[in-house]
C-alpha positions as CSV (number, residue, x, y, z in Angstrom):
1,X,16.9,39.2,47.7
2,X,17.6,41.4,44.5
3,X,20.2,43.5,46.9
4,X,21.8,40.7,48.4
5,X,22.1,38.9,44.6
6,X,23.9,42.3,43.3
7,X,25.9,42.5,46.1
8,X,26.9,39.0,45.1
9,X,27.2,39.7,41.6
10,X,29.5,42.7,42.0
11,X,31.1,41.4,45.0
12,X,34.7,42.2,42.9
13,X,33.3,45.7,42.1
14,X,32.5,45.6,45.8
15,X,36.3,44.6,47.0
16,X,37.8,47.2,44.7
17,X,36.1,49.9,46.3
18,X,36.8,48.8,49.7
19,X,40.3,49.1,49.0
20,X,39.9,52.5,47.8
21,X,37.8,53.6,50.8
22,X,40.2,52.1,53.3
23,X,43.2,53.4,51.5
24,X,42.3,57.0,51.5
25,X,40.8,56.6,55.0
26,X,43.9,54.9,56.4
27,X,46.1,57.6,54.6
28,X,44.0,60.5,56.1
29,X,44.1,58.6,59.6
30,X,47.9,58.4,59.5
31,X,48.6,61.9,59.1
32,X,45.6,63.3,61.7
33,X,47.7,61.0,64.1
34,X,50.8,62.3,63.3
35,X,49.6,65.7,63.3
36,X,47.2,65.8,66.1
37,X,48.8,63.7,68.5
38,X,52.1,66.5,69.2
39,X,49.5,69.4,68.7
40,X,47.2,67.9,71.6
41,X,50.8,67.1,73.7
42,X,51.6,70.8,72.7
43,X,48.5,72.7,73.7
44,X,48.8,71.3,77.1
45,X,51.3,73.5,77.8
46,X,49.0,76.9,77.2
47,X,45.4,76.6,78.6
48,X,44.6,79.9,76.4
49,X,46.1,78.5,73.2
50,X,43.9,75.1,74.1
51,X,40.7,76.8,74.1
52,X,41.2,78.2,70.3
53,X,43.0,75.1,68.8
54,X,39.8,73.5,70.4
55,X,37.3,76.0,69.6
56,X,38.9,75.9,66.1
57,X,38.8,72.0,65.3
58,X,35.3,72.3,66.5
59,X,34.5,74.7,64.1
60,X,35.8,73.0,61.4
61,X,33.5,70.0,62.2
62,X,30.6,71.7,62.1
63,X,30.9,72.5,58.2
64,X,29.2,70.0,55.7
65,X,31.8,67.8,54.3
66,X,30.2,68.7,50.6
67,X,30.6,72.2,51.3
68,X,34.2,71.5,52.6
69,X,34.7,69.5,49.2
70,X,33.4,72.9,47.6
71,X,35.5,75.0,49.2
72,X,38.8,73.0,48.4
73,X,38.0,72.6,44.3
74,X,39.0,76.0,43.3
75,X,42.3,76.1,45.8
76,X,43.6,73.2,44.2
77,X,42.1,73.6,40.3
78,X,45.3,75.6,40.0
79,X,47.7,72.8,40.7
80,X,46.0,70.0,38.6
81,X,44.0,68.8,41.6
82,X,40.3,70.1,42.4
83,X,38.7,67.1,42.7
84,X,39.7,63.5,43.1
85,X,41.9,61.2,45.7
86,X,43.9,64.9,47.4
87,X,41.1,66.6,48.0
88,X,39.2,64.3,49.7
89,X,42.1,63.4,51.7
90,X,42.9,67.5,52.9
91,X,38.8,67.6,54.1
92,X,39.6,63.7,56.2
93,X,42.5,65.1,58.0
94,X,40.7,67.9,59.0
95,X,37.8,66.2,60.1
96,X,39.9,63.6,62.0
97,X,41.9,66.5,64.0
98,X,39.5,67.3,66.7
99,X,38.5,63.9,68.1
100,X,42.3,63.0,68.4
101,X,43.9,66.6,69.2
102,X,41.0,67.0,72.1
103,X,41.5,63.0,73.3
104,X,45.1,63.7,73.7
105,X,45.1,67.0,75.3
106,X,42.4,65.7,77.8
107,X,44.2,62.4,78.2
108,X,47.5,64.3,79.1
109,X,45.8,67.1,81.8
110,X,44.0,64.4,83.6
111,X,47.1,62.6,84.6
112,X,47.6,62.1,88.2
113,X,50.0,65.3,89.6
114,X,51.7,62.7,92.0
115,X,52.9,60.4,89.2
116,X,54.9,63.4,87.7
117,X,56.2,64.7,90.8
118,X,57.4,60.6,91.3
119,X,59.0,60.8,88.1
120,X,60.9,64.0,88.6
121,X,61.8,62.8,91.7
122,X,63.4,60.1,90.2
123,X,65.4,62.1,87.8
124,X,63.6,61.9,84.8
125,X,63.5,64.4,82.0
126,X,60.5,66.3,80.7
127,X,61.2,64.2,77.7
128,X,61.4,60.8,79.3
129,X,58.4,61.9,81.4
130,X,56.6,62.5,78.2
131,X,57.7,59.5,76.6
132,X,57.8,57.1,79.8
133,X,54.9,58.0,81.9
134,X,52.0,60.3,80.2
135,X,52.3,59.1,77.1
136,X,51.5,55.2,78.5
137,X,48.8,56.6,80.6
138,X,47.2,58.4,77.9
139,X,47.1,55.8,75.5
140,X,43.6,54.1,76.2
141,X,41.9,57.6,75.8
142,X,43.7,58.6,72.9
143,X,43.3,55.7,71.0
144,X,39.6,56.2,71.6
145,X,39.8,59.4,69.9
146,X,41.6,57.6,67.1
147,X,38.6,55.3,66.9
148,X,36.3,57.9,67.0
149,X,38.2,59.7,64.1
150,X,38.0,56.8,61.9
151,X,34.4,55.7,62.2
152,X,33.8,59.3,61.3
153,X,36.4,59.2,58.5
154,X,35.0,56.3,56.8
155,X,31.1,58.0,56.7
156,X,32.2,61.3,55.6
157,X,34.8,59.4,52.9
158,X,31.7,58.1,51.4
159,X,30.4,61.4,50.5
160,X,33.9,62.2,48.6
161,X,32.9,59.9,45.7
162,X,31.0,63.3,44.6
163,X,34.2,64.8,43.8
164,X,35.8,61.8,42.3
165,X,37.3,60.1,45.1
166,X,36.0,56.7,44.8
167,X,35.3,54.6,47.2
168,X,32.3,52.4,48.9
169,X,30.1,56.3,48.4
170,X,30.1,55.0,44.5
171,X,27.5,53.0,45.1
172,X,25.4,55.3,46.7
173,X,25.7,58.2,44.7
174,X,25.3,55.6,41.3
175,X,21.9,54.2,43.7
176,X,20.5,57.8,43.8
177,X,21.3,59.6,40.4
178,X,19.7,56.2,39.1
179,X,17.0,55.4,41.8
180,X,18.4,52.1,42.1
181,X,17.9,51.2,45.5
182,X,20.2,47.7,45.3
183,X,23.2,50.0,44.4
184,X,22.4,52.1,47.5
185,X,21.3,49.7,50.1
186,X,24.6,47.7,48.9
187,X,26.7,51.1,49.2
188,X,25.4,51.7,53.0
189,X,25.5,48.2,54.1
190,X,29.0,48.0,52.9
191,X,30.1,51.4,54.8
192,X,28.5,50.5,57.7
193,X,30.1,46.7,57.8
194,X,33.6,48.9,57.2
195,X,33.3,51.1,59.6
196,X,31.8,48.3,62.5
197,X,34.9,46.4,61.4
198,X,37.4,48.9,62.1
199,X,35.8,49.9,65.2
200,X,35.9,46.6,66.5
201,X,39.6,46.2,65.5
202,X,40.7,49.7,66.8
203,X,39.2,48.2,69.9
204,X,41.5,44.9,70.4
205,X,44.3,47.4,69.4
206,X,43.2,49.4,72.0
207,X,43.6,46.7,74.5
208,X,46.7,45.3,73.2
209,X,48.1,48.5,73.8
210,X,47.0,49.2,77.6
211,X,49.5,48.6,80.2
212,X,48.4,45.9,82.2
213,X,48.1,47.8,85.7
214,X,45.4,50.5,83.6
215,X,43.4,47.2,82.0
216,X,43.4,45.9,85.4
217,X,42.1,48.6,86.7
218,X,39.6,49.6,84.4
């Protein structure tokens, strides 16, 4: 009852910092898409160049987001910006690479042989085969990557309140250096509701953008 009458008392506090969590998640999304997406497309091309894009992304996944945050404060102390809002965003967009870069690659090599030899056959350009056919078939499994990528985005986001990013993490890290357990119960309840939320819209979007033939058939 104490929790759930903070969380009501600070429910504006609460809202704010929502805001500031999706924003810098949504910003870091955007560009892992734009990025990602052509480097997955790309890498089809090159099986060897596949394995170490891959093999890189993975790698970078495997280091702790606060040594990540470490690592990035003294590149950008020179320019006015080791910790805060860019920062954070630089570690999300690397984080968010590998779940959409492998989703796309694997969503563009699993495409039926027969339906690129149709569209050749009916004059199309690599181009318009790219943009007509694979991309459309690909679309359910990278927009599962994209999902994946966010849900991860919005936990790891949390942790870059530690170097000044804001965000729904405030509450945590303002829960632990204070022992307050209403601050941090409110803090992971909050992330978790966000990150269930966009799941579950990422999911409808999903749908909505599936060809009918492909929902019908999955």
């Amino acid at each position: 009852m104490e929790t759930l009458r903070f969380a009501l008392e600070n429910l504006p506090q609460i809202m704010d910092r929502t805001v500031e969590h999706v924003s810098l998640v949504g910003a870091a999304i955007l560009i892992a898409i734009a990025t990602g997406v052509p480097i997955g497309i790309a890498i089809t091309q090159n099986a060897t160049i596949a394995k170490r894009v891959l093999y890189v992304a993975a790698i970078i996944m495997t280091i702790p987001s606060i040594a990540f945050f470490g690592i990035l404060i003294p590149i950008l102390s020179p320019f006015g910006h080791g910790i805060g809002y860019l920062p954070a965003l630089i570690a999300l967009v690397f984080y968010s690479q590998l779940p959409i870069i492998r989703n796309t690659y694997t969503a563009i090599m699993n495409i039926d042989p027969a339906l690129r030899d149709a569209a050749r056959g009916m004059g199309m350009t690599a181009l318009q085969r790219l943009w007509q056919v694979e991309i459309p078939m690909a679309m359910p499994v990278i927009l599962n990557g994209v999902r994946n990528a966010v849900v991860l985005t919005i936990a790891i986001a949390a942790i870059a309140t530690y170097i000044g990013a804001g965000g729904l993490g405030t509450f945590i890290s303002r829960g632990i250096s204070q022992t307050d357990s209403r601050q941090l119960i409110t803090g992971a309840v909050a992330v978790s509701l966000l990150a269930i939320a966009a799941d579950l819209f990422l999911l409808l979007l999903q749908r909505l953008l599936t060809s009918p033939g492909l929902r019908t058939r999955n």
